[in-house]
C-alpha positions in Angstrom: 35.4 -96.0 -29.5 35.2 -92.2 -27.7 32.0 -93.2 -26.0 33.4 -96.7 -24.9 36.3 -95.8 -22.8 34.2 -92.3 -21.7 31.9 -95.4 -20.4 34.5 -97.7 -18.9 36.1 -94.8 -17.1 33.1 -94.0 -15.4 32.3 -97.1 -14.7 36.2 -97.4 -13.0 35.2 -94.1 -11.2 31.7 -94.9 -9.2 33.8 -98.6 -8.6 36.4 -96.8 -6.5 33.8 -94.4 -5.3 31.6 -97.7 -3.8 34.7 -99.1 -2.3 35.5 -96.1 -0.7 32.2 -95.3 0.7 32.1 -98.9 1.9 34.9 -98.6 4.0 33.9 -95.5 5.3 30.9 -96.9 6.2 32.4 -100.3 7.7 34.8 -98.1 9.8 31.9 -96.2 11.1 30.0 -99.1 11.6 32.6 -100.5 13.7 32.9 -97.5 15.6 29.5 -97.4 16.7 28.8 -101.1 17.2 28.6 -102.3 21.1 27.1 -105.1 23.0 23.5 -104.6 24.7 23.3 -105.6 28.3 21.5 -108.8 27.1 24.7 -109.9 25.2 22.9 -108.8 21.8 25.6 -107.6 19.2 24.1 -103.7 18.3 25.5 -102.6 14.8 24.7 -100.5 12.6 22.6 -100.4 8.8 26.0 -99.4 7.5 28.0 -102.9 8.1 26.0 -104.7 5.7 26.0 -101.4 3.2 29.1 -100.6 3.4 30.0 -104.6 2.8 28.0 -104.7 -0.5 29.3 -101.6 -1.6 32.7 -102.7 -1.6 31.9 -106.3 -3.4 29.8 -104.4 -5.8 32.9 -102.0 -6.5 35.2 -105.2 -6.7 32.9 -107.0 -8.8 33.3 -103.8 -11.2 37.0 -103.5 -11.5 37.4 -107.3 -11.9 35.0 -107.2 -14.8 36.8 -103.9 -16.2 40.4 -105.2 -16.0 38.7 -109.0 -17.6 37.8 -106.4 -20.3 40.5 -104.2 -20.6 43.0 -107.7 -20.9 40.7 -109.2 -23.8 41.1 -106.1 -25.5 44.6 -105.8 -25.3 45.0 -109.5 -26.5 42.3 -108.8 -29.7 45.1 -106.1 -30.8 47.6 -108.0 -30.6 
């Protein structure tokens, strides 16, 4: 049991970590994003990057709370 919620807290942990890092990297992608002279959107790597990071961080906690609310009903 020690070892499971050692796991899911880590888990919660790098989950808030990619969803800060994501928008960190959306706001600097927004900062340095500017139309070329040929009307060509010029963005950065980090838009898409920071984008999946903060799904992937989403995804995490919405598994995490799925599990921690079958657990609670199981003792119940």
């Amino acid at each position: 049991m020690k070892r499971n919620v050692f796991c899911k807290r880590n888990i919660f942990c790098a989950s808030i970590a990619l969803i800060v890092i994501g928008i960190i990297g959306r706001i600097y992608a927004a900062q340095y994003s500017y139309v070329s002279p040929e009307g060509m959107l010029q963005d950065s790597a980090w838009l898409p990057i920071g984008t999946l990071m903060i799904i992937i961080g989403v995804l995490a906690l919405i598994v995490l709370g799925i599990q921690f609310v079958i657990g609670y009903l199981r003792k119940s």
